[in-house]
C-alpha positions as CSV (number, residue, x, y, z in Angstrom):
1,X,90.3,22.2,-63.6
2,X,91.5,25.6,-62.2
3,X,90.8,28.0,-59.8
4,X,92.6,31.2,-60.1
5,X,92.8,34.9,-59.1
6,X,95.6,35.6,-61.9
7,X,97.4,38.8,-62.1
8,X,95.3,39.8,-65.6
9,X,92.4,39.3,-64.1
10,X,93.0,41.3,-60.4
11,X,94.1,44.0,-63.3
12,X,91.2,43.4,-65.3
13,X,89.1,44.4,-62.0
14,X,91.4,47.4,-61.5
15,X,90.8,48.5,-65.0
16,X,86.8,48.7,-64.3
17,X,87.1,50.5,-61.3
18,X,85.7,48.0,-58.8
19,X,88.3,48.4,-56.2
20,X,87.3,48.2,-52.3
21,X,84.0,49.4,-53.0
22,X,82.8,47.1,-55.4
23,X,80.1,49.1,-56.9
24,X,77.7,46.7,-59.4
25,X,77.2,49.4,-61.9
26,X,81.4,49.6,-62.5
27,X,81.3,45.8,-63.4
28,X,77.9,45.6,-66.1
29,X,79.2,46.6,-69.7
30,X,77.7,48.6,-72.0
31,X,74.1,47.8,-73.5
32,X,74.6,49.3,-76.5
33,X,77.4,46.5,-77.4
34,X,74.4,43.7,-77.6
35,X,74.2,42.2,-81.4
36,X,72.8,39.1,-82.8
37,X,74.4,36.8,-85.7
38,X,73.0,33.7,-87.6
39,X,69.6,34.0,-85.1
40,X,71.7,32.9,-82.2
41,X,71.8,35.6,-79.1
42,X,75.2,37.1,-78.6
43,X,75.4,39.7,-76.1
44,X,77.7,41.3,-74.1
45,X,75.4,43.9,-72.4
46,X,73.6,43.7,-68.8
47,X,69.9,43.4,-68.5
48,X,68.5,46.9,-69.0
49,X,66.0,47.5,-66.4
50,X,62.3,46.4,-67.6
51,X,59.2,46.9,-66.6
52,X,57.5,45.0,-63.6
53,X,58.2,41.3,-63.7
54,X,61.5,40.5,-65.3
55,X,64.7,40.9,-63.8
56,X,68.0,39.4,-63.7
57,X,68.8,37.4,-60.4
58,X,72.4,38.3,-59.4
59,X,72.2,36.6,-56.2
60,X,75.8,35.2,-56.1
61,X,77.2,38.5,-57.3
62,X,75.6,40.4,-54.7
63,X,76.3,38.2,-52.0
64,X,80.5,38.9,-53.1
65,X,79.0,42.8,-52.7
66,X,78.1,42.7,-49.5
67,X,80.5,40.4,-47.9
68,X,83.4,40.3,-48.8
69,X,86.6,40.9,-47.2
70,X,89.2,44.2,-48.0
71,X,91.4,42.0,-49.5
72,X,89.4,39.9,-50.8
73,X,88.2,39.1,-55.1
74,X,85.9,37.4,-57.6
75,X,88.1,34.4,-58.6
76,X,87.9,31.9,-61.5
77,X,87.3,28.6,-62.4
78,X,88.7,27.3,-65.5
79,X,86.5,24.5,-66.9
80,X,90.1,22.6,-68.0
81,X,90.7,19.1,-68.4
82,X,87.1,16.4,-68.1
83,X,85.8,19.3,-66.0
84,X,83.2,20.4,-68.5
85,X,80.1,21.9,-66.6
86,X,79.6,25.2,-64.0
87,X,75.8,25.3,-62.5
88,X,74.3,27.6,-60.3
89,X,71.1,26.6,-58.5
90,X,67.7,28.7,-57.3
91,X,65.0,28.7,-55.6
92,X,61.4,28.9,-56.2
93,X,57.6,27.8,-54.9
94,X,56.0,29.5,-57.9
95,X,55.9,29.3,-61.4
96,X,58.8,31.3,-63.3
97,X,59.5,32.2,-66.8
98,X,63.5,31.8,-67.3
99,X,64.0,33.9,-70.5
100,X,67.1,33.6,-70.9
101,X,70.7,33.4,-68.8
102,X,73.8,35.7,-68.1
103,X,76.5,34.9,-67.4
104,X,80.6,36.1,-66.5
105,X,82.8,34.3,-68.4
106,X,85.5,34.3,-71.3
107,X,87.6,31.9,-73.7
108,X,90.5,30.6,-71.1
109,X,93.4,30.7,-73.7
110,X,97.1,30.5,-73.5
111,X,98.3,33.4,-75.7
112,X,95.6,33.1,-78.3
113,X,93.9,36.7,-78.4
114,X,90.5,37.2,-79.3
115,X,89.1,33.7,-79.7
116,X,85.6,32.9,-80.1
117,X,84.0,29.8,-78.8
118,X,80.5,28.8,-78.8
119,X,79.2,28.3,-75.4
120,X,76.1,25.8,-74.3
121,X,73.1,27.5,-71.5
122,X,70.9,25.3,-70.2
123,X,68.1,24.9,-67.1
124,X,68.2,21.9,-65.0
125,X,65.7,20.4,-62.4
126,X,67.8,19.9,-59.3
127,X,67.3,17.2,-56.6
128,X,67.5,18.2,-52.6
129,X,71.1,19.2,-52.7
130,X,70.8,21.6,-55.4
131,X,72.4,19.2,-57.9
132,X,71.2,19.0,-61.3
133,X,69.1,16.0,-62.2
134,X,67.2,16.5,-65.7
135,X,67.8,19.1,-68.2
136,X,64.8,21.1,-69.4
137,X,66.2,23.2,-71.8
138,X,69.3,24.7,-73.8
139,X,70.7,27.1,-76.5
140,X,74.0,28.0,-77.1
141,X,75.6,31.9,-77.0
142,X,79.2,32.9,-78.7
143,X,81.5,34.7,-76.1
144,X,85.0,35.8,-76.5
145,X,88.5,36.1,-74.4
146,X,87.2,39.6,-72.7
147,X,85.8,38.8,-69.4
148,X,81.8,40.3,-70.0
149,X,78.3,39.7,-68.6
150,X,77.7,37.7,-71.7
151,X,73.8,36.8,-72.4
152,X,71.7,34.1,-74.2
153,X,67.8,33.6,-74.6
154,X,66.2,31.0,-74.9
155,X,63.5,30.5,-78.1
156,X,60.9,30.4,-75.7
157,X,60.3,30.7,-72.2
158,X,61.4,27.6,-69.6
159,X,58.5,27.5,-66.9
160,X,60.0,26.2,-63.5
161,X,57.8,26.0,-60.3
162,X,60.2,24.2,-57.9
163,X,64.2,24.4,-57.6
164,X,66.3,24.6,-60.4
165,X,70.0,25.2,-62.0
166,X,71.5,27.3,-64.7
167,X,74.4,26.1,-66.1
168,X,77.4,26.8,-69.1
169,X,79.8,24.9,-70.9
170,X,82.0,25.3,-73.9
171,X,80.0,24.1,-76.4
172,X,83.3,21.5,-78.1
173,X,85.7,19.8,-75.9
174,X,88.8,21.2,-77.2
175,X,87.8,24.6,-76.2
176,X,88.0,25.8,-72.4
177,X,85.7,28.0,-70.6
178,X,86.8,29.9,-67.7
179,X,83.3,31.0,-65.4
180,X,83.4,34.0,-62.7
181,X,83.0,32.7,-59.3
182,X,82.3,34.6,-55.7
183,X,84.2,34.6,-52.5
184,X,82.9,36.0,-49.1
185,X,85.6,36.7,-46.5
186,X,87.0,34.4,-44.0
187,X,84.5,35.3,-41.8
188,X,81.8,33.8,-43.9
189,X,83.4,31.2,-44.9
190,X,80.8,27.6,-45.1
191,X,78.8,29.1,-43.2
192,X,75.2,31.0,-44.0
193,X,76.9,32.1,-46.9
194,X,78.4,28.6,-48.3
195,X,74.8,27.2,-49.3
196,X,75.9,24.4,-51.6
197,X,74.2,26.4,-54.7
198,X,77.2,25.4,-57.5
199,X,78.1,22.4,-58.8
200,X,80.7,21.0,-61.6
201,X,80.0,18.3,-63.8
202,X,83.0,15.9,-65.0
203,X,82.8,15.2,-69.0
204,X,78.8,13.8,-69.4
205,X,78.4,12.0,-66.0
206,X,79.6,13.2,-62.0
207,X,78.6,16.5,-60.7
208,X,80.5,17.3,-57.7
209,X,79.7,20.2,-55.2
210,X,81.9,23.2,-56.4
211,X,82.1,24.4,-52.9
212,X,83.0,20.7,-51.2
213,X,85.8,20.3,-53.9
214,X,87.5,23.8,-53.0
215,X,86.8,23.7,-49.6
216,X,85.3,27.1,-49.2
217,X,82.0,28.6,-50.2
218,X,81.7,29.4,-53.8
219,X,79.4,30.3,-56.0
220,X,78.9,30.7,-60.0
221,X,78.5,34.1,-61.8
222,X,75.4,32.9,-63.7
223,X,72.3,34.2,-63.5
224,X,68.6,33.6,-64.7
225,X,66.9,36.2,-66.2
226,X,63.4,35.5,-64.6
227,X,59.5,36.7,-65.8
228,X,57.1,36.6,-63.4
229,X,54.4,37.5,-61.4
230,X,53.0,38.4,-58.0
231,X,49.9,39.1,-56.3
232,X,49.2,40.7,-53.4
233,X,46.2,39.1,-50.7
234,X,45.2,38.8,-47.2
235,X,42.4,37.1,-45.4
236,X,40.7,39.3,-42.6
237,X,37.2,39.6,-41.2
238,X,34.4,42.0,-42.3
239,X,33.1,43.4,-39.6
240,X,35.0,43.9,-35.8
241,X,34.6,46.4,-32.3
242,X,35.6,48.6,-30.8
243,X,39.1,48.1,-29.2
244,X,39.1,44.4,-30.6
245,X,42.5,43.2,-31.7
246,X,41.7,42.5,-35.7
247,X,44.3,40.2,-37.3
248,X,45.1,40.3,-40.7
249,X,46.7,37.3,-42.6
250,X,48.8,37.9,-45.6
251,X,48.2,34.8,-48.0
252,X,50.3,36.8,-51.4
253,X,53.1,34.9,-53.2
254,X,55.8,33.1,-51.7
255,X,58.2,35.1,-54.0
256,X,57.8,38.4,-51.9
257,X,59.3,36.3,-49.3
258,X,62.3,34.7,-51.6
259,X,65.6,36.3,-50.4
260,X,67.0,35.2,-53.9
261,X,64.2,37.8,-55.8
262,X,63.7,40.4,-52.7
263,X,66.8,42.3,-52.0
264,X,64.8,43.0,-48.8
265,X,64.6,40.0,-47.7
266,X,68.2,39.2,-49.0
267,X,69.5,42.1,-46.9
268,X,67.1,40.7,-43.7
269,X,67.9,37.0,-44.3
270,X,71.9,38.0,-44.0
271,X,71.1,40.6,-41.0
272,X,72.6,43.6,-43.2
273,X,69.6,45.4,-42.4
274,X,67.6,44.8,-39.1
275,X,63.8,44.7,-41.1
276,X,61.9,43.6,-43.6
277,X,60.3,46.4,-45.6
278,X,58.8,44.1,-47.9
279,X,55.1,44.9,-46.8
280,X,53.2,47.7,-45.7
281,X,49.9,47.7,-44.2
282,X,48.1,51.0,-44.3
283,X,44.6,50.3,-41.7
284,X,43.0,53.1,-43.2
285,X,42.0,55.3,-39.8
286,X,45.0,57.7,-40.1
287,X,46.9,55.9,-37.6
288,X,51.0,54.9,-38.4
289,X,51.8,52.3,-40.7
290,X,52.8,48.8,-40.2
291,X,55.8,46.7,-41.7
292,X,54.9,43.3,-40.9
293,X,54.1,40.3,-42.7
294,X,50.4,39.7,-41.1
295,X,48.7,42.4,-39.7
296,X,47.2,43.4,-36.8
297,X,45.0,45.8,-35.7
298,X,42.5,48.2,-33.1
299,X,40.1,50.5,-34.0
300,X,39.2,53.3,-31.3
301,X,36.1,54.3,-33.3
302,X,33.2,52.8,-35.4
303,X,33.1,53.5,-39.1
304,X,34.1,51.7,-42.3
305,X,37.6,51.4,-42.6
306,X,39.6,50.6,-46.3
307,X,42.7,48.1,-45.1
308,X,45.3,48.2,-48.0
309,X,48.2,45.6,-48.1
310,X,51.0,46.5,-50.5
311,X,54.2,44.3,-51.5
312,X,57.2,44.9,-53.2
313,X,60.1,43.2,-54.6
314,X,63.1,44.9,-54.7
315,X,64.9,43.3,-57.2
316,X,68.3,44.1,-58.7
317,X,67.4,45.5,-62.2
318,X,63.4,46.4,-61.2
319,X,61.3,47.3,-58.7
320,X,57.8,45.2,-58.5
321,X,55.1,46.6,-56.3
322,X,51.1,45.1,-55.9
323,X,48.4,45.6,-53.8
324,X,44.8,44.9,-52.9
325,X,42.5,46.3,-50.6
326,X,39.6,45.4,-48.4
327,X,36.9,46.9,-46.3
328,X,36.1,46.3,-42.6
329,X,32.8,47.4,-40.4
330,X,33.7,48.8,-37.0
331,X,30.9,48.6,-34.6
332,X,30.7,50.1,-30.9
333,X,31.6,47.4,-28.2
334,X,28.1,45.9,-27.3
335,X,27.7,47.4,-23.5
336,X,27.7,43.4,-22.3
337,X,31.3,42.2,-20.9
338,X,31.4,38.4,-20.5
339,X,33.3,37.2,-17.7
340,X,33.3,33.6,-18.0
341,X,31.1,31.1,-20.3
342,X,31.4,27.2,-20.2
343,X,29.7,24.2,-20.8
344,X,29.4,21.1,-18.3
345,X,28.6,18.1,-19.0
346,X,26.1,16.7,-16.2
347,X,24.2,13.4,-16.5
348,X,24.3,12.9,-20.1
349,X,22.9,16.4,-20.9
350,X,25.1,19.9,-20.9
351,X,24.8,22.8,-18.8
352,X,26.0,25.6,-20.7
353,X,26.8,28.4,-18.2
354,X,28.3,32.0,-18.2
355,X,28.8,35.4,-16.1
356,X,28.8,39.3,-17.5
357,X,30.9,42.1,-15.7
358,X,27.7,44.9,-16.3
359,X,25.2,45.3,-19.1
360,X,23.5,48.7,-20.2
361,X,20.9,48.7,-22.6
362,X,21.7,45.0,-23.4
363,X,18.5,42.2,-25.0
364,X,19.5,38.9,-24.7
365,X,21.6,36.2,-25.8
366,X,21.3,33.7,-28.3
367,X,22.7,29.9,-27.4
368,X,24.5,28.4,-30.6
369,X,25.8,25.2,-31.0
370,X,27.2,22.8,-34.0
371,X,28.6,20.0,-34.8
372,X,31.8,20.8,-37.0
373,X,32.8,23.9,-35.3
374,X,31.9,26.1,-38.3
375,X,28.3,25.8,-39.1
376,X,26.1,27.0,-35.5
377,X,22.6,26.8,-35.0
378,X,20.6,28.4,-32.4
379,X,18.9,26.1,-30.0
380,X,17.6,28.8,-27.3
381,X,17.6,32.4,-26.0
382,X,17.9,33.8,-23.0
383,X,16.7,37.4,-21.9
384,X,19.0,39.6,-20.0
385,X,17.8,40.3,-16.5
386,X,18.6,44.1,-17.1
387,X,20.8,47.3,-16.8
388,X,23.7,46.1,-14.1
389,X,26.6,47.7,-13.1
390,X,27.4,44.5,-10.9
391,X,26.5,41.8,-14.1
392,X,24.5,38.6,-13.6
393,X,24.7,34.8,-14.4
394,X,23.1,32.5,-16.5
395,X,22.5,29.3,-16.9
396,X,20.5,27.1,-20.4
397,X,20.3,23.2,-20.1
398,X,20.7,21.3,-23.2
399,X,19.3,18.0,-23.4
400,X,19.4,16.8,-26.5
401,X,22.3,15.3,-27.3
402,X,22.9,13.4,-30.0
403,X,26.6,13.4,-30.9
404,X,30.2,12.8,-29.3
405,X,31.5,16.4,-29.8
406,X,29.7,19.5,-29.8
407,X,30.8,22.8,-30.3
408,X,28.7,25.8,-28.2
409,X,28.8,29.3,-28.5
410,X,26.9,32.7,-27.3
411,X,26.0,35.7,-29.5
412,X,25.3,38.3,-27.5
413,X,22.8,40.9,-29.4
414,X,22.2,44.4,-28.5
415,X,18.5,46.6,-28.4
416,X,19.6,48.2,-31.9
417,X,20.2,44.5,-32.7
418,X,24.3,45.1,-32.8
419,X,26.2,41.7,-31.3
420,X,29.1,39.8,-31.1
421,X,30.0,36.3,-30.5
422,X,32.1,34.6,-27.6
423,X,34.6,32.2,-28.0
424,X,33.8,28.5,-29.3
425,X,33.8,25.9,-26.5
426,X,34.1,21.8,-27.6
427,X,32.2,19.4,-25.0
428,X,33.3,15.7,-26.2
429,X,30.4,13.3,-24.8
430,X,32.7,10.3,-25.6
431,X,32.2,8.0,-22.4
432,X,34.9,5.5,-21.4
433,X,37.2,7.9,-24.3
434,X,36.4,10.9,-22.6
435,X,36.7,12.5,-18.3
436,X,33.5,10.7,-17.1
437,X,32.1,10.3,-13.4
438,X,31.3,6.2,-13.0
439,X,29.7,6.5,-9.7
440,X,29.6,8.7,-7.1
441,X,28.4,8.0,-3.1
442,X,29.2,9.2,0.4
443,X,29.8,6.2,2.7
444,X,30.6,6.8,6.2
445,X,32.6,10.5,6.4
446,X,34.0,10.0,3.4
447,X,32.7,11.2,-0.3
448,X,34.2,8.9,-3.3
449,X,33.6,9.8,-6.8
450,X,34.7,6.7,-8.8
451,X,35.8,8.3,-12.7
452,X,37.1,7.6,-15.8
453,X,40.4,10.3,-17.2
454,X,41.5,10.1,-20.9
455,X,45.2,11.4,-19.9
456,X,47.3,11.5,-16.9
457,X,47.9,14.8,-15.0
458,X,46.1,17.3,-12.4
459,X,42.4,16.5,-11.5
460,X,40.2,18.9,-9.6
461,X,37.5,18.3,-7.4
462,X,34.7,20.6,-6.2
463,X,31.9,20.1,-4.1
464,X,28.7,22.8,-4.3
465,X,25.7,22.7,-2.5
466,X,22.7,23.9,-4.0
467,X,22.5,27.5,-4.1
468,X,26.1,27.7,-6.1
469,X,28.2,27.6,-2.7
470,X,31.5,25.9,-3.0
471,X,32.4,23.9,-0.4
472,X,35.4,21.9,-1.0
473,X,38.1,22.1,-3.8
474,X,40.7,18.9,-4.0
475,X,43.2,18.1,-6.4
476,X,45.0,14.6,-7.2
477,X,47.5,13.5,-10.1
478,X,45.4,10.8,-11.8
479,X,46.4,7.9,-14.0
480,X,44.8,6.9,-17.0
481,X,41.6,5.3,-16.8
482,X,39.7,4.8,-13.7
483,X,40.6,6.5,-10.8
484,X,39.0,7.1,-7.4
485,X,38.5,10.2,-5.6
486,X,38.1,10.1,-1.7
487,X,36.8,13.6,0.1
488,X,36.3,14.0,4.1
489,X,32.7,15.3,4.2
490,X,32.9,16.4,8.0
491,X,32.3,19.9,6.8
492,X,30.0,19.4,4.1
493,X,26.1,20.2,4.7
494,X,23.2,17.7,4.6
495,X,21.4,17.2,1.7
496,X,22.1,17.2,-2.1
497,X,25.3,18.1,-3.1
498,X,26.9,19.1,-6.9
499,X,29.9,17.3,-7.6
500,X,32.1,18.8,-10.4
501,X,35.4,17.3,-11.7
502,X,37.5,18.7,-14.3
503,X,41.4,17.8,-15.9
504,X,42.2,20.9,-17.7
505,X,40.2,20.1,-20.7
506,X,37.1,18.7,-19.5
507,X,34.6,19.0,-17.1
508,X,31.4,17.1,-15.6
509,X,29.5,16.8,-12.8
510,X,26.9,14.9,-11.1
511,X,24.7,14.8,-7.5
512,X,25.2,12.9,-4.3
513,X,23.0,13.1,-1.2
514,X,24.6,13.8,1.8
C-alpha cells in the first residue's frame, strides 16, 4: 500500500512533454502499438475516435486537466501488500454498453525490467457511496513496467442502467500493480472535486474509500469505454397566438445532462465555463437562437413555424449530436381580451362570471367544464353583446351539480371561427371540507354571516346590493372551522343584499334581506 510521486515517474511525465500545460494528446500513446495474443486484448493504445456513440470516459483525467495546481502531479498508488483492488465509479440513468476498460498503470517492480503481469478488469454495481457491491463482469489484459493507457474488452458488452465501478488488479498475488491516480490543487481539495468516486479493496473482502484513507481527493486513472445512445425530444403545443409566451419542454436523455459524458456540462458543473451549450433551440421565424434546456417562445406573426431542438455530447474522444423537430400553428390574437373570469359558488349551484377589456369582430363564448381537469364539455354559450372598445360582462349559472370538484373554463371563438381558451378554474363543492356560508342574517345593526373555513388565514367579506354595487369589504384572520363574521349595516341599503366571502382559494356567496 503506496502512494508515490517518485522521481522516475515525475521524469517519466517530463519525458512526454506534459509539463505545466498538461495537454491530453502528450499523455495517449501511440495506436498503432495495439496487438492481441492468445485471444486475450492487450493494448497499449488510446481509444481512436469512433463514430457517434462510443467514447472513452476520462472523467478523472480531465478533472487533473483542469484543476490542478502549478506544482502539482498525477501520483501513484501501488496496490502492495493485502491492498489488492483500485475502482473508479460512474454515473448513469440510462442504459450503457461498457465495451471494454482503459486504464494507466504498470508492473510496480524493484529493479526487475520489463516484466509482464496479467492484470484482472472488471464492472461492479455500486451501492449509494459509490462502493462496489456485485460484480457483473471481468476479463483479464497483460500490461508491462512502462507506464501506458493500457486497454482490455470485454467478450461482449456489459449493459449498466444505474451506477457502477470499473476496477483492476494484478491478476496473482505475488505480483503488484501500481494504478495512476489524480490530484486537484489545494484549492480543491475534498471539496466539489473530492466526490468519493475510488475505492480500494483489501485481499477478497473490505473496500475502503481511496480518498478517506489518504485524506485528500483522489481519483483512479480507469476508464470505461462506453456505447450508447441518445435521443433528442420535447413536448410543446400545436397551435399558439400571437405574442403568447409558448413553452417548450425538453424530455431527451438524461445523458445530455451527465457532466461525466458532456464535457459541457463538465465544464458548467465545475464553473470553468459560465453556460451550458448543450442544447440549441432554433424557433424557426428567423429570430436568434436559444441555449437553454426548455424552451420558450413568442411569435410576432401567424404562420406555421418548424421548432428544431438539437443536443450534443461533447465527449472526449467523439462528438454526438441528435435532433428532432416539430411544427406549431400561429394564429392572430382573437380581438377579445379577458379581464377577469371566475366561478362562485352560490346556494349549491355556480355562478361562473367574467369581464373583457374590448372586443371587435368577436361571436361568442363557449362555457366548458369537467370533472378531471383534462377532459371539458360544453354546457352553454353565451353571445357577445358586440364591437366594444369599453368590453362588457357576463354572467352563466350552472345548476347542475353533481360532483365535489369541478373544473370550468371559457373558449372564446372568433367570426372566422379562430379561438382560444382561458385559464382552468377548480370550484370544490365539498361542504363542511370546503369555505361554506352556514347561515347568514342581519339582526339589529349588525350583519353576521356564520361559515365554515378549511384553513386558517385571511378571510374577506363583501357586501353587494343588487345591481353589482359593492358596499362594504371586511377582512378577519379566521380559525379553522366555523367562524363568525359580524358587519355594521348602518350604511348598507334596504332590501336584498349579495353576500360574498372568499379565503384566497375559495369563494361563495349567498343573500340576506336587509
Amino acid at each position: 500500500m503506496k502512494k508515490t510521486s517518485i522521481l522516475f515517474f515525475l521524469l517519466l511525465i517530463s519525458i512526454i512533454h506534459f509539463g505545466q500545460e498538461k495537454r491530453m494528446t502528450s499523455l495517449l500513446p501511440d495506436a498503432s502499438k495495439q496487438a492481441t495474443k492468445n485471444g486475450v486484448a492487450s493494448s497499449k493504445s488510446a481509444l481512436q475516435r469512433v463514430t457517434c456513440g462510443t467514447d472513452t470516459l476520462l472523467y478523472p483525467y480531465y478533472k487533473e486537466l483542469s484543476f490542478s495546481a502549478t506544482n502539482d502531479s498525477f501520483f501513484l498508488d501501488a496496490m502492495v501488500g493485502n491492498v489488492r483492488t483500485a475502482s473508479q465509479a460512474y454515473i448513469t440513468s440510462e442504459n450503457v454498453n461498457i465495451v471494454g476498460v482503459q486504464f494507466w498503470a504498470a508492473t510496480y517492480t524493484n529493479g526487475v525490467a520489463n516484466k509482464s503481469i496479467p492484470v484482472v478488469v472488471s464492472v461492479w454495481s455500486v451501492d449509494a457511496q459509490y462502493r462496489p457491491t456485485t460484480e457483473i463482469a471481468s476479463t483479464t489484459v497483460n500490461i508491462s513496467s512502462n507506464y501506458e493507457f493500457y486497454k482490455a474488452i470485454f467478450p461482449s458488452p456489459v449493459q449498466v442502467s444505474n451506477n457502477y465501478a470499473v476496477s483492476v488488479r494484478a491478476s496473482n498475488n505475488s505480483d503488484t500493480l501500481a494504478v495512476v491516480t489524480n490530484n486537484a490543487g489545494a484549492g480543491w481539495q475534498m471539496t466539489d472535486y473530492g466526490e468519493g468516486l475510488a475505492w480500494r479493496r483489501f485481499g477478497s473482502g473490505t473496500w475502503n474509500s481511496s480518498e478517506a484513507f489518504f485524506g485528500q481527493d483522489l481519483e483512479y486513472m480507469i476508464f470505461p469505454i462506453v456505447n450508447y445512445s441518445v435521443s433528442t425530444t420535447f413536448t410543446a403545443p400545436t397551435t399558439g397566438n400571437v405574442d403568447n409566451t409558448i413553452q417548450f419542454n425538453n424530455t431527451s436523455s438524461n445523458l445530455f445532462s451527465n457532466r461525466m459524458y458532456n464535457l459541457h456540462v463538465f465544464n458548467d458543473y465545475f464553473d470553468i465555463t459560465p453556460a451550458d451549450s448543450t442544447f440549441r433551440w432554433n424557433y424557426g421565424d428567423n429570430s436568434a437562437l436559444s441555449y437553454t434546456r426548455n424552451g420558450s417562445h413568442s411569435y410576432t406573426s401567424p404562420g406555421t413555424y418548424t421548432v428544431n431542438l438539437a443536443g450534443q455530447i461533447a465527449g472526449y474522444y467523439t462528438t454526438c449530436n441528435s435532433d428532432s423537430s416539430s411544427t406549431i400553428a400561429i394564429q392572430n390574437s382573437l380581438p377579445v381580451k379577458l379581464t377577469s373570469f371566475d366561478v362562485i359558488k352560490a346556494n349549491g349551484a355556480a355562478r361562473v362570471v367574467w369581464t373583457t377589456a374590448s372586443e371587435v369582430g368577436f361571436s361568442h363564448f363557449e362555457i366548458e367544464r369537467s370533472l378531471d381537469g383534462r377532459n371539458f364539455a360544453v354546457i352553454g354559450n353565451v353571445q357577445a353583446r358586440g364591437s366594444s372598445s369599453n368590453g362588457s360582462g357576463y354572467e352563466f349559472g350552472d345548476n347542475n351539480i353533481k360532483a365535489s370538484t369541478l373544473f370550468y373554463r371559457l373558449k372564446m371563438i372568433d367570426k372566422d371561427v379562430t379561438f382560444s381558451y382561458s385559464d382552468i378554474v377548480v370550484v370544490r363543492f365539498s361542504g363542511k371540507g370546503g369555505l361554506n356560508i352556514e347561515t347568514s342574517f342581519v339582526r339589529g345593526d349588525n350583519l353576521n354571516v356564520v361559515y365554515h373555513n378549511p384553513v386558517a388565514g385571511k378571510v374577506t367579506l363583501e357586501v353587494f346590493d343588487m345591481s353589482g354595487k359593492r358596499l362594504s369589504t371586511n377582512t378577519q384572520q379566521a380559525a379553522v372551522g366555523t367562524n363568525n363574521f359580524m358587519v355594521p349595516t348602518t350604511k348598507l341599503n334596504t332590501g336584498v343584499l349579495v353576500v360574498m366571502i372568499s379565503n384566497g382559494t375559495e369563494r361563495v356567496q349567498t343573500r340576506v334581506v336587509k
